[in-house]
DRENDOVEX-245365 format. One record per residue (C-alpha): x, y, z; residue number from 1. Coordinates in steps of 0.2 Angstrom, whole numbers, plus 5000, padded with zeros to 4 digits. Layout:
BEGIN
X;Y;Z;NUM;
...
***
This chain:
BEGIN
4747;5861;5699;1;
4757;5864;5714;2;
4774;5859;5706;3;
4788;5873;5700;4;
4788;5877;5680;5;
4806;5870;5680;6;
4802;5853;5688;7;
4785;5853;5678;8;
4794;5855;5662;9;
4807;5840;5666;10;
4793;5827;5669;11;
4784;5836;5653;12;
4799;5833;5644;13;
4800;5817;5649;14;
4783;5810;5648;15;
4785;5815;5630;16;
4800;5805;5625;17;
4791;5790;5636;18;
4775;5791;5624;19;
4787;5793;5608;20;
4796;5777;5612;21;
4782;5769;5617;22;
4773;5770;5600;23;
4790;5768;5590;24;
4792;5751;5603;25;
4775;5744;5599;26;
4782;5741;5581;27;
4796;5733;5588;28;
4789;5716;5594;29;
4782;5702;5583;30;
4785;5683;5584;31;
4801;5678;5584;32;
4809;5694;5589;33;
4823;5692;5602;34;
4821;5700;5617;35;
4834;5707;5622;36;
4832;5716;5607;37;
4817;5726;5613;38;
4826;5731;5627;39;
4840;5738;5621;40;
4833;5745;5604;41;
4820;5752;5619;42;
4834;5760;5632;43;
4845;5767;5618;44;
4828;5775;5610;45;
4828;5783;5627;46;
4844;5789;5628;47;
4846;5798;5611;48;
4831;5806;5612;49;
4842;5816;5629;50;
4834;5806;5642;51;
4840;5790;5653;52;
4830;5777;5657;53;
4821;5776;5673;54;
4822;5757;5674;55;
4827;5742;5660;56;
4813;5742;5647;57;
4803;5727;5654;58;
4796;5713;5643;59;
4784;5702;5652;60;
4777;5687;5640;61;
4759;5678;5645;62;
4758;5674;5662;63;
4774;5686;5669;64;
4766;5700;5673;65;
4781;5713;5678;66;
4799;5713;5681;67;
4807;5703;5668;68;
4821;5711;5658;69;
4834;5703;5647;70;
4849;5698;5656;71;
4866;5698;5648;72;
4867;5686;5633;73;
4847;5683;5635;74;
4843;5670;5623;75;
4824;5672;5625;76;
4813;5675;5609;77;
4794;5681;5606;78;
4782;5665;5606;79;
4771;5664;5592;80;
4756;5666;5600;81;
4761;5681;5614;82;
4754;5693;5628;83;
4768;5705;5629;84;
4770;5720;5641;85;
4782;5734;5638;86;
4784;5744;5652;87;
4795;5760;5648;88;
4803;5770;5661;89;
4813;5788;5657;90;
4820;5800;5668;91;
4826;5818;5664;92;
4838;5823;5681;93;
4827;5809;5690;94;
4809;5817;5687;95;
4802;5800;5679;96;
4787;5795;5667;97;
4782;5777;5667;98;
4772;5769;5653;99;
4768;5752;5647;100;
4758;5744;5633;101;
4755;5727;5627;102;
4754;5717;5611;103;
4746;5703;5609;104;
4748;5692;5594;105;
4735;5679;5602;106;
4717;5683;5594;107;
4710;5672;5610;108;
4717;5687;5621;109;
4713;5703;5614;110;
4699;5705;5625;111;
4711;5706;5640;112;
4720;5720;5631;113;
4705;5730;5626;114;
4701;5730;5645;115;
4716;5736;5652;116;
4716;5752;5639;117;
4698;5753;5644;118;
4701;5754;5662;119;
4717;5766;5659;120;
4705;5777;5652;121;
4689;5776;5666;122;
4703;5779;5678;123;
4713;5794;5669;124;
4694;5801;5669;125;
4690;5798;5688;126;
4705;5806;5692;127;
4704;5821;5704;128;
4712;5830;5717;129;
4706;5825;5733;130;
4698;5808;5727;131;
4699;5792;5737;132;
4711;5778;5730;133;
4696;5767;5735;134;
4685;5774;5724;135;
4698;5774;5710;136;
4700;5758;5709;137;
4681;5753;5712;138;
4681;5762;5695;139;
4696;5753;5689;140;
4687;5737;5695;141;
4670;5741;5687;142;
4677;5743;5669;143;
4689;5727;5670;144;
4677;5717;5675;145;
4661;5722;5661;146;
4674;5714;5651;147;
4671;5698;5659;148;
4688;5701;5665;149;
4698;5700;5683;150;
4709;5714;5690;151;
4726;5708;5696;152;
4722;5713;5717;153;
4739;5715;5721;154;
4749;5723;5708;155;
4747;5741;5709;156;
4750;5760;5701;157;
4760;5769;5712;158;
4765;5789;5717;159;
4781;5794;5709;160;
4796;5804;5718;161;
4811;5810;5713;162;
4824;5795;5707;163;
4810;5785;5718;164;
4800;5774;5706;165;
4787;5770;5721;166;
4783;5781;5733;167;
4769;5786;5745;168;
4754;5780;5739;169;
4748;5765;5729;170;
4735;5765;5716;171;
4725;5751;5716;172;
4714;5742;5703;173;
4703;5735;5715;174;
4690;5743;5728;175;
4696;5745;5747;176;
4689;5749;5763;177;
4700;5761;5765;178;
4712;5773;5755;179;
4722;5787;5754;180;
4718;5804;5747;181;
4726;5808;5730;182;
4732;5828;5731;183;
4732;5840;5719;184;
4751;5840;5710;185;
4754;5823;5717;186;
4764;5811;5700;187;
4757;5795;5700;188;
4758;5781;5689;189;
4742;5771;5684;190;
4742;5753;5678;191;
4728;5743;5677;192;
4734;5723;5677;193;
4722;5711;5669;194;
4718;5692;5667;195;
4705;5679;5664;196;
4690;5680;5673;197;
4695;5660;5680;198;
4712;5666;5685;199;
4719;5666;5703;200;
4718;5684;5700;201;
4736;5687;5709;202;
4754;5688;5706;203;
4766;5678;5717;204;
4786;5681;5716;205;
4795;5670;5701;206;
4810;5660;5703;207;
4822;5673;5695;208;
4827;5690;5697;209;
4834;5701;5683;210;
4832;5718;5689;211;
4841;5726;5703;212;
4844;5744;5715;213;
4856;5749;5725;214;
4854;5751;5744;215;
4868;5756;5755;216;
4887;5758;5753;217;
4893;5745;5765;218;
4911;5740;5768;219;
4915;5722;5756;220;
4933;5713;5755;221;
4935;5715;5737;222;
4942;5733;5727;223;
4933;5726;5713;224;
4916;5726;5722;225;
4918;5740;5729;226;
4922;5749;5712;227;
4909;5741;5705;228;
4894;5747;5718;229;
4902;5764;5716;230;
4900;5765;5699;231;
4882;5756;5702;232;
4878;5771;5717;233;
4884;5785;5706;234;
4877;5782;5687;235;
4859;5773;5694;236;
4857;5782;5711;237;
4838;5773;5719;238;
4834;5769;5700;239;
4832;5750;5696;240;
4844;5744;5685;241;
4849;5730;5675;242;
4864;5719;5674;243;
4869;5722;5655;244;
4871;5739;5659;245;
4887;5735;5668;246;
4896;5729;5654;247;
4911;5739;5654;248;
4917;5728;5670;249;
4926;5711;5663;250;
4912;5698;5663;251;
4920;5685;5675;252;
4924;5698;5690;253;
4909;5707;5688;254;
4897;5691;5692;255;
4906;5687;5705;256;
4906;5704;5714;257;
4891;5707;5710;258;
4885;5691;5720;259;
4894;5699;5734;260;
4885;5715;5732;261;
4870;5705;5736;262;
4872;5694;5747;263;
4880;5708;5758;264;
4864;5718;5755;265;
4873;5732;5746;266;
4860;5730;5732;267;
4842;5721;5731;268;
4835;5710;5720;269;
4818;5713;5711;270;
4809;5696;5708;271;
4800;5694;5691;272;
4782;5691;5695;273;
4771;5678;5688;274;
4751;5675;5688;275;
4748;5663;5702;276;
4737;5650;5692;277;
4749;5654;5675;278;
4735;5665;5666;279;
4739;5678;5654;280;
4741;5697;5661;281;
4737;5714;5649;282;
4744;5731;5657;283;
4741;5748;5651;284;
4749;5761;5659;285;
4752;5780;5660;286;
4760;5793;5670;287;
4749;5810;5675;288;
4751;5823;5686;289;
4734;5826;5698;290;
4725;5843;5696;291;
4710;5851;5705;292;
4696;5850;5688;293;
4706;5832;5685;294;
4723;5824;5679;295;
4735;5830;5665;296;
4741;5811;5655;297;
4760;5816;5654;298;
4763;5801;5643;299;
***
């Protein structure tokens, strides 16, 4: 499998606690749930089971696809009639597993749902060392779309690196002319993203952005910011993280050193992203380690 038994056992260990939460979260979200809620019920799951999270839990409702997670004082709730994604990240001394699910409380929608666990699955069976990422998402492709479904073209699963969520090589759910070879004891993360088959079939970047990385240490006036993006650099390291998870900074100062951290490029921002006609999105998700006979689901 080309990786060492220590490092193997870490993402082993970790892709267990990723699948544990993951089913104990599915019970988690029904109408009328806040949240916020999810997300920190999800990230402390994480953390007492002896793992950190990878990235804030994610909680992406109808026609946001990926990338929102609950700011601090986030008022929003589940609608009553919901497509949610939960996408789970954990990391055991930065060796990461990344899986999502989503619920749907929206009988008119389950189709799409069905189709991204079916996809999950053709492309978890496709899987090989040595195989084209073209030809894995021709498959990917295939299956979404006997379901008179539509594959989001430009979201994509993504290779895995240490305390790098995206790395290397992108997984696509479509076909391409060209692609890259997948190689035995590569991690990568596969996550079919789907939508109606009279959607753009696209995401662009939404208006807000509530999940953030560090970049580079650079000089700023403030004490404050700089102990802040310290503390930022030292707990998260190239790991996204969220702004609720810097609550031990007084509220007033830290907003505004934390615009500074931006705007000087200290940290980036990761924009929420949203179907471009406003359809509803399903994702499936899991992490796997590549083999020569295949690929071990690690989640």
């Amino acid at each position: 499998m080309s990786l060492r038994n220590e490092v193997f056992e870490k993402y082993e260990i970790a892709g267990k606690i990723a699948r544990e939460v993951r089913e104990e979260v599915g019970q988690l979200v029904h109408p009328g749930t806040s949240v916020i809620g999810i997300c920190e019920k999800t990230e402390a799951l994480i953390r007492q089971k002896g793992a950190r999270p990878a990235f804030p839990c994610n909680v992406s409702i109808n026609h946001v696809a990926a990338h929102y997670t609950s700011p601090p004082n986030d008022r929003s709730i589940i609608p009553t009639k919901a497509l949610v994604k939960v996408d789970i990240g954990v990391h055991l001394d930065g060796y990461i597993a990344d899986t999502a699910i989503t619920v749907c409380s929206d009988p008119e929608y389950e189709n799409l749902v069905h189709a991204s666990k079916e996809a999950l699955e053709v492309a978890v069976d496709t899987i090989v060392a040595d195989i084209s990422t073209a030809k894995l998402g021709r498959a990917i492709q295939k299956k979404i779309k006997s379901f008179g479904c539509k594959p989001v073209s430009n979201l994509t699963g993504h290779q895995i690196g240490r305390y790098l969520i995206h790395t290397g090589k992108s997984i696509p759910n479509v076909s391409h002319i060209v692609g890259s070879k997948i190689r035995e004891g590569d991690i990568i993360a596969v996550e079919p993203f789907v939508t109606l088959d009279n959607a753009a079939g696209k995401v662009r970047e939404g208006d807000i952005s509530t999940i953030f990385r560090f970049v580079k240490r650079r000089s700023v006036k403030k004490a404050s910011a700089m102990q802040l993006l310290r503390y930022i650099e030292e707990n998260f390291k190239t790991l996204p993280f969220s702004e609720r998870w810097l609550g031990s900074f007084p509220e007033k100062e830290r907003r505004a050193d934390f615009r500074d951290l931006l705007r000087s490029k200290c940290l980036m921002a990761y924009p929420i992203f949203v179907e471009a006609s406003g359809k509803p999105v399903s994702q499936a998700e899991h992490t796997v380690l590549v083999t020569k006979e295949g690929c071990l689901v690690l989640t």
